[in-house]
C-alpha positions as CSV (number, residue, x, y, z in Angstrom):
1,X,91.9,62.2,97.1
2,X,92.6,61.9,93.3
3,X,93.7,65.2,91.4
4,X,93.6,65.2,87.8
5,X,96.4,65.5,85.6
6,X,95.7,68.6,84.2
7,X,95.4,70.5,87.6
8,X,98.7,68.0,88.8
9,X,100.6,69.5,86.1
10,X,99.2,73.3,86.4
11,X,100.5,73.1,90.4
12,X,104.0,71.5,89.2
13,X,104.1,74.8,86.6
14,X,102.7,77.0,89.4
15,X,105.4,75.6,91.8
16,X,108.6,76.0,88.7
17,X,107.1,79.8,88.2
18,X,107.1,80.8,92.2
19,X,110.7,79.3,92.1
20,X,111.4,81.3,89.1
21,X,110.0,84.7,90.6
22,X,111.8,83.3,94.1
23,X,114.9,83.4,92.2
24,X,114.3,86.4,90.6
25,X,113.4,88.2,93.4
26,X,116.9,87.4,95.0
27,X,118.8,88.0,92.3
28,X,117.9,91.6,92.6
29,X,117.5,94.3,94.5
30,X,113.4,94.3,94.9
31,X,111.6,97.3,96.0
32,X,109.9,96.1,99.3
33,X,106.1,94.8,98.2
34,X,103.0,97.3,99.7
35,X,100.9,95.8,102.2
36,X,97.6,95.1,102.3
37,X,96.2,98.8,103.5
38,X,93.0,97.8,104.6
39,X,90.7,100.0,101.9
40,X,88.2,97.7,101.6
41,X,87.0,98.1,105.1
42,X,86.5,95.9,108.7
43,X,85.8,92.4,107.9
44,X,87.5,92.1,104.7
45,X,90.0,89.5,104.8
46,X,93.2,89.0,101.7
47,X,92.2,86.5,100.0
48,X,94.3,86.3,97.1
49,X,97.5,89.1,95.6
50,X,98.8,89.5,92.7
51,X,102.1,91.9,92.4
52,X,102.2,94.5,89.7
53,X,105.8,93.9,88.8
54,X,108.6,96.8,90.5
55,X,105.4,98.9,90.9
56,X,102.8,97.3,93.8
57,X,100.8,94.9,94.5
58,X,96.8,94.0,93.7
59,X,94.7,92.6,96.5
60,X,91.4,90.1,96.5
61,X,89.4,90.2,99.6
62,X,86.3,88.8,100.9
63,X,83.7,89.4,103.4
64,X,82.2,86.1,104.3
65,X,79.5,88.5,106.3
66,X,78.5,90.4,103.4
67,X,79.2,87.9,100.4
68,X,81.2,90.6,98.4
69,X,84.6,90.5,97.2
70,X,86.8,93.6,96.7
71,X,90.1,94.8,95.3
72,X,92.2,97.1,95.8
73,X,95.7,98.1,94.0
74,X,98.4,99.4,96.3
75,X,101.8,101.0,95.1
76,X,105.1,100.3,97.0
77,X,105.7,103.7,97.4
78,X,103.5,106.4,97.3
79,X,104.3,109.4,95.9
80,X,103.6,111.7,92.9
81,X,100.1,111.1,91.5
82,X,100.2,107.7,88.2
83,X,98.0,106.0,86.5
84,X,96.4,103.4,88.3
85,X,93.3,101.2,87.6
86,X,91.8,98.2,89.4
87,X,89.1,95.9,88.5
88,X,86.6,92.6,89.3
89,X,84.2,90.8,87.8
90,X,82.2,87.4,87.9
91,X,84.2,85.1,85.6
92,X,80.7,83.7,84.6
93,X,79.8,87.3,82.7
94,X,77.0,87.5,85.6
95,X,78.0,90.7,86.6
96,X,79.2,94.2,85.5
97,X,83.0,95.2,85.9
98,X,83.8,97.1,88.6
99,X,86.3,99.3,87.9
100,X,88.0,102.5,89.4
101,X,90.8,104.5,87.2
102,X,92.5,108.0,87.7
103,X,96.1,109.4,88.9
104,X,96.4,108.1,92.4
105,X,99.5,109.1,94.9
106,X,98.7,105.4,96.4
107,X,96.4,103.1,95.8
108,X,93.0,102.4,93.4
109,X,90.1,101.0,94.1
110,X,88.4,99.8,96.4
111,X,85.8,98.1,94.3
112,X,83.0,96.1,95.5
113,X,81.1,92.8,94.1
114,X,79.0,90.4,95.3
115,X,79.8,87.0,94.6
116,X,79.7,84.2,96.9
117,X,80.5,81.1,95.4
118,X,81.3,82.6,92.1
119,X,84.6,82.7,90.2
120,X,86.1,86.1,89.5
121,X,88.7,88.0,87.5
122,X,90.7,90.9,88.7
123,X,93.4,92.6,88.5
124,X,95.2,96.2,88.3
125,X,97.5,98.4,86.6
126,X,100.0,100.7,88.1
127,X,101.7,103.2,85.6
128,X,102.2,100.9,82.6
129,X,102.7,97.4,84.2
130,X,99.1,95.7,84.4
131,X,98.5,92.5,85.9
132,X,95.2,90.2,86.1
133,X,93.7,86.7,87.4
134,X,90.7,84.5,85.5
135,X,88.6,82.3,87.5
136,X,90.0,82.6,90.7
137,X,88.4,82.2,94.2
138,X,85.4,80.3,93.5
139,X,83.6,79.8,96.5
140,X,85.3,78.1,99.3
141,X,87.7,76.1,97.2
142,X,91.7,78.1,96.1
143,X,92.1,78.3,92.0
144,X,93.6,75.2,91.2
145,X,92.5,72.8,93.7
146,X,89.5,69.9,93.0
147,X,88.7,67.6,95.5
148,X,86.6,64.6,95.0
149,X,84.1,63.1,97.2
């Protein structure tokens, strides 16, 4: 299996950032990170996660029965009613954005979109901190990774 260079060098950057945030992460006291709470339903599997920075975390999950992604944004620690917004949408501009906003006490979202085999982007905002992912999840293949046959 041959891997370009590009994607060789994105995973060696991917690896120095994780080992950043690792580092980061100890350095400090970190409020514990929410788990997955299940919003988008049975069948929906976490796919992908993205943490909103000292605030929560956003979620990407699939139903391979159904075709449809959905996302969820999920506080640490619920409590008094914040802004919150989560979103998705086909990378490829197929689609609409999907989209849920308002003062939540825990999580937004769930939003729902079909794509099987497409690329998305999504992402969330808690409070002020937002967060988002291009081009991820494309089909059966993780971001980053190209095989050749």
């Amino acid at each position: 299996m041959k891997r370009s260079r590009a994607i060789a060098g994105s995973a060696a950057l991917a690896v120095a950032g994780l080992a950043t945030m690792a580092t980061a992460t100890t350095a400090s006291a970190a409020p514990t990170a929410a788990a997955y709470n299940g919003a988008c339903g049975s069948g929906y599997s976490v796919v992908n996660s993205v943490p909103v920075t000292g605030k929560g975390t956003v979620y990407l999950t699939y139903s391979a029965r159904t075709g449809k992604n959905c996302v969820v944004t999920v506080r640490n620690s619920p409590g008094s009613p914040v802004y919150m917004y989560t979103y998705l949408t086909a990378t490829d501009g197929s689609s609409d954005w999907v989209y849920d906003s308002g003062n939540y006490t825990s999580y937004a979202g769930p939003v729902y979109l079909p794509a099987k085999g497409r690329c998305v982007d999504w992402g969330g905002t808690i409070e002020s901190v937002s967060v988002s992912v291009s081009g991820s999840n494309c089909g059966r293949m993780a971001a980053g990774v190209v095989t050749h046959h």
